[in-house]
N, C-alpha and C positions, 0 to 999 in steps of 0.2 A: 294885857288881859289878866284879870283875876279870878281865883278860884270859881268865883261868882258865876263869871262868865263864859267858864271853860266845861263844854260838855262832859270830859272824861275827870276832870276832877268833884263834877258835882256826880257820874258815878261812882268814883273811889268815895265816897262821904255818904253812899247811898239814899241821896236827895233824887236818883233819876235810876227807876228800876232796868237791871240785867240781868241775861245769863252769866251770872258770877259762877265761874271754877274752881277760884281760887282767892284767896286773899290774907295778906301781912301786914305790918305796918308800914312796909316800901311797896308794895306790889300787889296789884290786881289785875288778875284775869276774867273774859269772859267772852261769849261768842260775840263775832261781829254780826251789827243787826241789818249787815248789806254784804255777805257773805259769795266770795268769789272763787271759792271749792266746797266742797261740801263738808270739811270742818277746815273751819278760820276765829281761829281764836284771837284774841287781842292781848297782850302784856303792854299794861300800863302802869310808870310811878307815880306813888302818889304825892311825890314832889312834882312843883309844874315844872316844868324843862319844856319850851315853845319849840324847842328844833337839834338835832344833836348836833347839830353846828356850835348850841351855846351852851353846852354840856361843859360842866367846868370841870377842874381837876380833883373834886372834892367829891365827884358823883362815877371816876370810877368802879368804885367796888360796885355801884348799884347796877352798870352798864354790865357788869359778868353779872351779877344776880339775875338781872332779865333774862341774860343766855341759860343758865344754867336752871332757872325754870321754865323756859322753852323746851331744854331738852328732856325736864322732866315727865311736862306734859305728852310731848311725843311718844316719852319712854310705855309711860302710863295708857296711853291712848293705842301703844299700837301705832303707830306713823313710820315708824323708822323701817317697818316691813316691806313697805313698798316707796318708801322716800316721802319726805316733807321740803319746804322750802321759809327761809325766816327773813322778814323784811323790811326796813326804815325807810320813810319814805321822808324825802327832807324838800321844801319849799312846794310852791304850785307845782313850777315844772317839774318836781319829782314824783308827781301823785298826791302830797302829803294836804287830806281836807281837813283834818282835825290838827290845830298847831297845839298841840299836845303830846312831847314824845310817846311812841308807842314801837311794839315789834308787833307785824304778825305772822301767824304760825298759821301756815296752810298746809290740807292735807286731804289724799282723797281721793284726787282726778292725776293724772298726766301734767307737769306743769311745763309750759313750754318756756323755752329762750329763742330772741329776748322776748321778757313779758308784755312788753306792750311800749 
């Protein structure tokens, strides 16, 4: 898959309108438009990376940059008052619909284990 035909990087290139939060030259946030608490943000690179299975050794730094604006947002948002949860979903049977790495950052409701 290419850029072309990758939903989350024709958001990062803002060819496909969102709730943008955030955005750098590595990383965009924004809410999910199928949201499963009542704030579900997205962090997405703007590198394509299909699975962090193929995360290479060169995309480190980027892998804590995603954390560490997770936490930012939390920080900012208020999340961490009553707890959040942060999440990769990797192949089908992980969840994962968009083969596009992403974290999401839930927050909001109760969240239970296991998820699902």
């Amino acid at each position: 898959m290419d850029r072309q035909d990758c939903v989350f990087c024709q958001i990062a290139d803002k060819n496909i309108n969102s709730d943008m939060i955030y955005e750098d030259e590595d990383l965009v946030a924004f809410h999910d438009i199928n949201p499963q608490a009542p704030s579900h943000i997205l962090i997405v690179p703007r590198k394509h990376i299909a699975h962090l299975s193929t995360v290479e050794d060169e995309d480190v730094p980027l892998l804590g940059k995603m954390l560490v604006l997770a936490r930012n947002i939390a920080k900012e948002n208020h999340f961490g008052e009553k707890g959040f949860r942060i999440a990769l979903n990797e192949g089908k049977d992980g969840g994962q619909t968009i083969f596009h790495l992403h974290m999401h950052l839930l927050s909001g409701r109760r969240l239970m284990w296991p998820p699902g």
